[in-house]
N, C-alpha and C positions, 0 to 999 in steps of 0.2 A: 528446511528453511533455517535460516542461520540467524540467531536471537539476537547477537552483538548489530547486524545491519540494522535490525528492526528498534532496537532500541534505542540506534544514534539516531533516529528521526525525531522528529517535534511531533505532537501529537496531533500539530495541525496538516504535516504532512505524512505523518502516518493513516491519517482519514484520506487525505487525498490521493495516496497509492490505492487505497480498499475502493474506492470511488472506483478509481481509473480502470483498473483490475476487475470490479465486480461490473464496470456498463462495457469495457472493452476488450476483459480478457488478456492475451499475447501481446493485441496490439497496442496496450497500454504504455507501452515503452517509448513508442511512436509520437507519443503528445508529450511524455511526461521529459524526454528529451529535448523539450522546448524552454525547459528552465533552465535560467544563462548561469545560476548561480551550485544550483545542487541535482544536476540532471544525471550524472553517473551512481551517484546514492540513490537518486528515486527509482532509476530501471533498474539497476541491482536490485534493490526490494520488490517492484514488481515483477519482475524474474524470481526471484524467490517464492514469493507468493504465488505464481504460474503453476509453481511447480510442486504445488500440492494437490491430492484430490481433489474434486471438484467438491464434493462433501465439507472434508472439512475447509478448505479457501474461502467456499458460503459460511458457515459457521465463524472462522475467524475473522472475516469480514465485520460480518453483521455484528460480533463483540467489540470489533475496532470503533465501528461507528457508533456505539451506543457509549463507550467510554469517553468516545472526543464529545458527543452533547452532554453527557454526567461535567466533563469538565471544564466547557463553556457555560453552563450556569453559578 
């Protein structure tokens, strides 16, 4: 997974790639390409993210989403 994609995201769409990803897998690309503004950046990362074990993808998920509420309080 390529850091530079991951890290031009907002932290508030970096949660909602880990979202997308962690309830729909592959097909996460499918919704996330409904956004009129930054849809080729979101399935890139969730392609990326796809494409790691299932292991760690849970793992770096569950750290994505615990950082985006640390940073919403």
């Amino acid at each position: 997974m390529s850091l530079a994609t991951w890290r031009s995201l907002s932290p508030r769409d970096r949660a909602l790639v880990a979202v997308a990803v962690l309830v729909d897998g592959s097909d996460s690309k499918l919704y996330l390409e409904c956004d009129a503004e930054r849809a080729e950046q979101l399935k890139r990362a969730a392609d990326e993210l796809c494409s790691l074990e299932v292991d760690a993808r849970v793992a770096f998920v569950g750290t994505v989403l615990r950082l985006a509420l640390e940073e919403g309080e």
